[in-house]
C-alpha positions in Angstrom: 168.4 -41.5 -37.9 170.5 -42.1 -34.9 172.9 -39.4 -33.2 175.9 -41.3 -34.6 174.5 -41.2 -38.0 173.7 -37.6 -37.8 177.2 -37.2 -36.9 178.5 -38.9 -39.9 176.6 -37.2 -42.4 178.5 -34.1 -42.5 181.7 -35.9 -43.3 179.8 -38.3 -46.1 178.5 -35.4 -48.2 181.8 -34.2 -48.5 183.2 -37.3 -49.0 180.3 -37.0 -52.2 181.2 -33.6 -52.8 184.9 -34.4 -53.3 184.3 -37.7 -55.5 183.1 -35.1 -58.1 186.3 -32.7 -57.4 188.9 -34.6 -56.6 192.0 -35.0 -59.2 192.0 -38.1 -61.3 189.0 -39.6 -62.8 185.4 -39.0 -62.3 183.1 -40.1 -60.0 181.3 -43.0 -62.3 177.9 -43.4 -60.8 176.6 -46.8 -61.3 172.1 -47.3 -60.4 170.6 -49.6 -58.4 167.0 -50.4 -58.3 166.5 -52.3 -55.3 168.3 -53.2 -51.6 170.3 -56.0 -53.6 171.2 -54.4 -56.8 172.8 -51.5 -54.6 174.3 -53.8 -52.0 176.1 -56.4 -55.0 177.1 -52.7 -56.6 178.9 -51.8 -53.4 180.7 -54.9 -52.7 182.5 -54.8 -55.9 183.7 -51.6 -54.4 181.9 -48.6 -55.4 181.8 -45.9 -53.0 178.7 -43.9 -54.2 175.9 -45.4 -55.9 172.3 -43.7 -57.7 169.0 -44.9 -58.0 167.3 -45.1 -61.4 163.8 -43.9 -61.5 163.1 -46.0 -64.3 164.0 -49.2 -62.4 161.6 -47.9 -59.8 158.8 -47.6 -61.8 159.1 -50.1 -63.8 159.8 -52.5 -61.1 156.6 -51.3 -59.0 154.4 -51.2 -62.8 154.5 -47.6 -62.7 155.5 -45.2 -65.3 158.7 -43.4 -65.2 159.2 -39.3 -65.4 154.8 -38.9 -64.1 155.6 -37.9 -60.9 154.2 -41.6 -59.6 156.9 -43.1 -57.6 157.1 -40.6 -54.8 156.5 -43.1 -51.7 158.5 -45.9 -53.9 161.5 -43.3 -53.8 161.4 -42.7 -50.4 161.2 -46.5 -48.9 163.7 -47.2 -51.4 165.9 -44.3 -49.8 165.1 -45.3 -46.5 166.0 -48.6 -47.2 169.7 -47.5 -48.8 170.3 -44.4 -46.6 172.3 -46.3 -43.7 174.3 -48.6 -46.0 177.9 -48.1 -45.7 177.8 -46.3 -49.2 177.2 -42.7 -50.2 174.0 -42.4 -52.0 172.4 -40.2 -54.4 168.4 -40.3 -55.1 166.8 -39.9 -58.4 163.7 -37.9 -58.1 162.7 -37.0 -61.2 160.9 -33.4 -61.2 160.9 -33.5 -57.3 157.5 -35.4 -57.8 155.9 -32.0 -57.2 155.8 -28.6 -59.5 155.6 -27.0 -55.7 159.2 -25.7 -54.8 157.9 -26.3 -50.7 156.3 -29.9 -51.8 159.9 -30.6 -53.1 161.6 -28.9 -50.7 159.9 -31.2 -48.1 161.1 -34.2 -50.1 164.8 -33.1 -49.4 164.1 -32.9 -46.0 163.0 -36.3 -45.8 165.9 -37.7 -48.1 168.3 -36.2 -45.8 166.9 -37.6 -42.8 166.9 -41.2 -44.0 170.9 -40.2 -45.2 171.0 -39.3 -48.8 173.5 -37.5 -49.4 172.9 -36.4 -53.2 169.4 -35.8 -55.3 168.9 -35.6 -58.9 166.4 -33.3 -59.7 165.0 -32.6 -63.8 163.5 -30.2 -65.7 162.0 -31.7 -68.2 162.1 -28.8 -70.3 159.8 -27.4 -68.2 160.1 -23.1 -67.1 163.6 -22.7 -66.3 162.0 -20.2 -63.0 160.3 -23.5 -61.7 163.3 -25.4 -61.8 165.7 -23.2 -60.5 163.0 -22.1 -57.5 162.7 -25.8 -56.6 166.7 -26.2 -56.8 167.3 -22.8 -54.4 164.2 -24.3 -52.3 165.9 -27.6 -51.5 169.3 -25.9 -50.8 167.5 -24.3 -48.2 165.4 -26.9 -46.8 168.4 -29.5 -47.6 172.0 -27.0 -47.5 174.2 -30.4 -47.3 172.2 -32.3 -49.8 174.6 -32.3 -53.4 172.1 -31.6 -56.2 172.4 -32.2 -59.7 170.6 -30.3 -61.8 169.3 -31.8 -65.0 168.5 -30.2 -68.0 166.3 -32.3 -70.6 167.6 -30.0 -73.8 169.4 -32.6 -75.6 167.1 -35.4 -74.0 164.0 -34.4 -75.3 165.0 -31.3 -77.7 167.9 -30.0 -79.7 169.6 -28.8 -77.2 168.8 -24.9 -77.5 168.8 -23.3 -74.1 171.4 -25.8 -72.4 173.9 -22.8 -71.1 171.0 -20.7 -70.2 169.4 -23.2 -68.0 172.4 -24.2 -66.9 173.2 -20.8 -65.6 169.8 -20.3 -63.9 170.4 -23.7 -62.2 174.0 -22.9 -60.4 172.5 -19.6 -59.9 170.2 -21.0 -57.5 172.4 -23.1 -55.8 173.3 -26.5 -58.0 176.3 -28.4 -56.8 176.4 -29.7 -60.1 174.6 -29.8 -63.5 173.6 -32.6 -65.8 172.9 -32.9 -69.5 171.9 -36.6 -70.7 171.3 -36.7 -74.2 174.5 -34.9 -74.8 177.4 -36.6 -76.6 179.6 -34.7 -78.8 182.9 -34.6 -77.6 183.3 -30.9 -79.1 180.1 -29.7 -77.7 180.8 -31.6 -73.9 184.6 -30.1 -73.9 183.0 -26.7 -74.5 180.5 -26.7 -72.0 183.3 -27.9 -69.1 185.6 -25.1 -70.4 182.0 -22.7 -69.8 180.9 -24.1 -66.3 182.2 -24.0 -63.1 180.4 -26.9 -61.5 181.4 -30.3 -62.4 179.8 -31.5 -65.6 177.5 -35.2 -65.3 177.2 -37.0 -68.7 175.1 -40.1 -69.3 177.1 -42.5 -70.2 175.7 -44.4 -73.4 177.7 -47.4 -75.5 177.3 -46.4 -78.2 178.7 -42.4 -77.0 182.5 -41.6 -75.6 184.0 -44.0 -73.9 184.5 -43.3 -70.4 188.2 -42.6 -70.6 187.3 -40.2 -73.3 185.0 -38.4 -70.8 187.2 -38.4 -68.5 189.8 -36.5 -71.2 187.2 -34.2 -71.9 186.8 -33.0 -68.6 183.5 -34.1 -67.4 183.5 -34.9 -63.5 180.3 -37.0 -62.9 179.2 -40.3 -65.4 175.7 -41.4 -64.6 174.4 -45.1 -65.8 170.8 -43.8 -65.8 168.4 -47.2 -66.6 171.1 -49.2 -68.3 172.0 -51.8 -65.4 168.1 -51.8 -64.8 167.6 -53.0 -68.8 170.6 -54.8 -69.0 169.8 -56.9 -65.9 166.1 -57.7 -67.4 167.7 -58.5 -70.9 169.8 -61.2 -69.1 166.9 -62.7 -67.7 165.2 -62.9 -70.9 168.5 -64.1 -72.9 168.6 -66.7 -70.2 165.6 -67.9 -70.5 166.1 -68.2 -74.2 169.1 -70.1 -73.6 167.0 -72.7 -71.5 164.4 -72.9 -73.2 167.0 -73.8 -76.5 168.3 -76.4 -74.2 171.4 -74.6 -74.2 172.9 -73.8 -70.3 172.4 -69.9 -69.9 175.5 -67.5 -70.3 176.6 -65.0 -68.3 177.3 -64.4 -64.3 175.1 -66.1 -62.2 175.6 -65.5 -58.6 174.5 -68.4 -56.0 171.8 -68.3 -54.1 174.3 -67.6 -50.8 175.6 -65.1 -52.6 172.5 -63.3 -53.1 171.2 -64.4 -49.4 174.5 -62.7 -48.0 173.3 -59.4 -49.4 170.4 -59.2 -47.1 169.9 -56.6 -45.0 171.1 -57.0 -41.6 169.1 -56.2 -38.3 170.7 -53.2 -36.1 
């Protein structure tokens, strides 16, 4: 990273920091994939912008939430990390049960200018969790993490406040709870925490002005652009193969050219 980019990062995490605090509505975190799914994201204007680790897998034929995609992650990051947009990196478990060995991985996500990491539990010990968590705000102090807990993803959501708890105990700038969308049960858990709240956003859950009414600060898009963007491909391919022209946006080939990266 060059010394004016080490310079700037202080002022982009709290740019990141604020997004999630700021009064008005939340920070709506749409995921990129790729160099040109993040850089069409941020030239229809969006400030901050995720990686899904689903679209890395599944884009490098890889599976998703095994701890695979470790080097993927990191070129992606270095790849994203000097865009003029803030960026937050989806890294699963940390790749590692090691607090150090994920540690380490913060160290090299803040160098290549990430400002923000996702890190799960997978309903894993809540001690392992929170030690990698307090390990990375050490390694990593500027580094925003969100803290995921898998209790409604992959359970009933038993445990949620406890976890939750452990997590901003050890140093989580924010928590979040995919899985979770009963507007009772989300309203509840904003009036408990005091870190903002990140919800998945799902179509077929609250709306996002809903969320927004409920409280919740953060709205993460997890896979969907990924899935959406492969089911247009294949509905376009239906459509030409029908003999019918294909529907949908279809940006030229300059405008997918002019989202190269640029030397310098």
């Amino acid at each position: 990273m060059s010394d004016i980019a080490q310079q700037a990062v202080p002022e982009a995490v709290r740019s990141f920091d604020e997004l999630h605090r700021r009064p008005g509505p939340p920070l709506v975190l749409p995921t990129a994939w790729d160099h040109a799914s993040a850089a069409a994201l941020a030239a229809r204007g969006f400030a901050a912008i995720g990686t899904t680790s689903l679209g890395v897998a599944a884009a490098a034929g890889l599976p998703d939430g095994a701890a695979a995609t470790r080097d993927h992650t990191l070129r992606l990051a270095l790849t994203l990390g000097t865009e003029p947009f803030l960026l937050s990196v989806d890294a699963e478990g940390g790749f590692s049960d090691d607090p150090d060995e994920v540690a380490e991985l913060a160290r090299q996500l803040w160098a290549v200018g990430a400002v923000g990491i996702n890190l799960e539990d997978g309903l894993g010990p809540m001690g392992r969790h929170a030690a990698k968590i307090a390990a990375v705000k050490s390694a990593a102090p500027g580094l925003f993490v969100n803290a995921r807990t898998d209790t409604y993803w992959l359970g009933d959501g038993a445990g949620t406040r406890e976890r939750l708890e452990a997590y901003r105990q050890a140093g989580a700038d924010g928590v979040f709870v995919p899985g979770l969308s009963d507007p009772d049960e989300i309203a509840a858990l904003v009036r408990h925490l005091d870190v903002p709240l990140n919800i998945l956003y799902s179509p077929t859950g609250p709306t996002v002005p809903h969320l927004t009414d409920l409280g919740v600060r953060r709205i993460s898009l997890g896979s969907l652009l990924y899935r959406r963007a492969l089911g247009a491909a294949l509905d376009a391919m239906a459509d030409i193969a029908g003999g019918r022209a294909p529907r949908g946006t279809t940006p030229s080939y300059d405008d997918v050219r002019a989202l190269e990266r640029r030397p310098g």
